[in-house]
GULO-17930 format. One record per residue (C-alpha): x, y, z. Coordinates in steps of 0.02 Angstrom, whole numbers, plus 50000, padded with zeros to 5 digits. Layout:
<pts>
XYZ
...
</pts>
This chain:
<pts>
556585531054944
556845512454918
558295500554887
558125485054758
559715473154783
559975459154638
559025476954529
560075469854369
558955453254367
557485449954280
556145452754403
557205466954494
557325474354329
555505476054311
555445482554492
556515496554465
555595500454320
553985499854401
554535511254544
555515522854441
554045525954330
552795529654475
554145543554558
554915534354673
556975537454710
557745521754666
559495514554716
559865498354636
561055488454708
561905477654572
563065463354596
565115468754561
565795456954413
567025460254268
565835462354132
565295480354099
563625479654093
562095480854235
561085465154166
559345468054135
559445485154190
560325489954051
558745484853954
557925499254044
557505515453926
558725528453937
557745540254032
557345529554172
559105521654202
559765538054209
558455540354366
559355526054462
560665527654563
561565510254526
562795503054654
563985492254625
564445480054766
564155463754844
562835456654986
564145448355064
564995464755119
564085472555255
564775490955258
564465490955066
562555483555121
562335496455253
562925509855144
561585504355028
560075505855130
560695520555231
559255532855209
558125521255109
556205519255193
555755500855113
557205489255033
556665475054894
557735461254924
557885451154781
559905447554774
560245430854776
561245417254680
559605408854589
560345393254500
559915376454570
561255366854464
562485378654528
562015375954698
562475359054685
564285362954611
564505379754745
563495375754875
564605387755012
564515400954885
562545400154878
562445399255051
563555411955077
562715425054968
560865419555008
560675416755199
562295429055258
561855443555129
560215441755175
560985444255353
561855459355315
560235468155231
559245461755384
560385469255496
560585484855404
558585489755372
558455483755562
559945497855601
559255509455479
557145509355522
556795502755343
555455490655296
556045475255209
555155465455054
556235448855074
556065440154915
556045420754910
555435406754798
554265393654784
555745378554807
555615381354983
554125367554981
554945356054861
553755343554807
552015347254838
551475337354985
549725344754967
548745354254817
548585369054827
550165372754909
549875384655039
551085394055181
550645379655305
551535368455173
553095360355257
554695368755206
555795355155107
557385359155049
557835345954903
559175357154858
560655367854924
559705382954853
558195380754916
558935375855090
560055389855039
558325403655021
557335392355201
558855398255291
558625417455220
556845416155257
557205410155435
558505425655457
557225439355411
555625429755529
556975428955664
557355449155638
555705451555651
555135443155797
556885446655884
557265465555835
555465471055756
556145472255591
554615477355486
554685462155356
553865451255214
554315437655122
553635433654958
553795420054872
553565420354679
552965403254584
553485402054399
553685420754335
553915422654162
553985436654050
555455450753951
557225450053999
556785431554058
558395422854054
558285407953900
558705395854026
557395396654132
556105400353988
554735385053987
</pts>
């Protein structure tokens, strides 16, 4: 039984699919807007989005968060606000979405017994200082969201080492592939 939260992006997309395709139960937690769609997930055949059970809501609510993982055994985290530019225009609001949602799914798979797959990014080293980059590599934060996604990472080690939250963070370097957004295509 797992949880993916930001499931309507490209990668969670894939994830769901993935996991939905092997047997898995899948809640997908998919960020409340206006527009009537679920993002990538609506790219999903038929058959498998019906197997989803898609929740609409936000990371920065934590009873909506809690809800979410209540009864799941591992929770994908890969909800986040991803846009650098924006970051520099709504820097609270990336903040606020990336570190404290990240809080409230920490605190809820802590509360609930559920393993957490924290997903981060490679701008959390900013330049390369040394080649090949490697998890030694000093965290740099050249920009609100990757400051924004060193402070989520920080939440989830300090879970862990505080409250034994069984965590991982991953951090992806240039993925590429279907239901790629054409702004980030390179």
């Amino acid at each position: 039984k797992v949880l993916v939260t930001g499931a309507a992006g490209f990668i969670g997309s894939h994830l769901v699919e993935a996991l939905v395709a092997r047997g898995d139960e899948v809640r997908a937690l998919v960020r409340y807007s206006a527009r009537p769609d679920l993002g990538a997930l609506d790219e999903l055949p038929r058959e498998l989005r019906g197997a989803v059970d898609v929740r609409l809501g936000d990371l920065n609510d934590p009873h909506m968060v809690r809800a979410c993982v209540k009864g799941r055994d591992v929770v994908f985290h890969l909800g986040a606000i991803i846009s650098i530019p924006q970051s520099y225009v709504t820097a609270a609001h990336v903040f606020q979405t990336n570190v404290l949602g990240t809080l409230h799914v920490a605190q809820a798979c802590t509360e609930e017994g559920a393993r957490m797959v924290h997903t981060s990014t490679s701008e959390v080293y900013g330049t390369a200082q040394t080649v090949p980059i490697n998890e030694d590599h000093p965290l740099v934060g050249q920009s609100p969201y990757a400051a924004s996604k060193i402070g989520a990472d920080q939440c989830v080690e300090s879970f862990h080492r505080s409250f034994g939250l069984r965590a991982v963070t991953v951090r992806p370097f240039n993925t590429y592939g279907p239901r790629q957004s054409a702004h980030a295509v390179l």
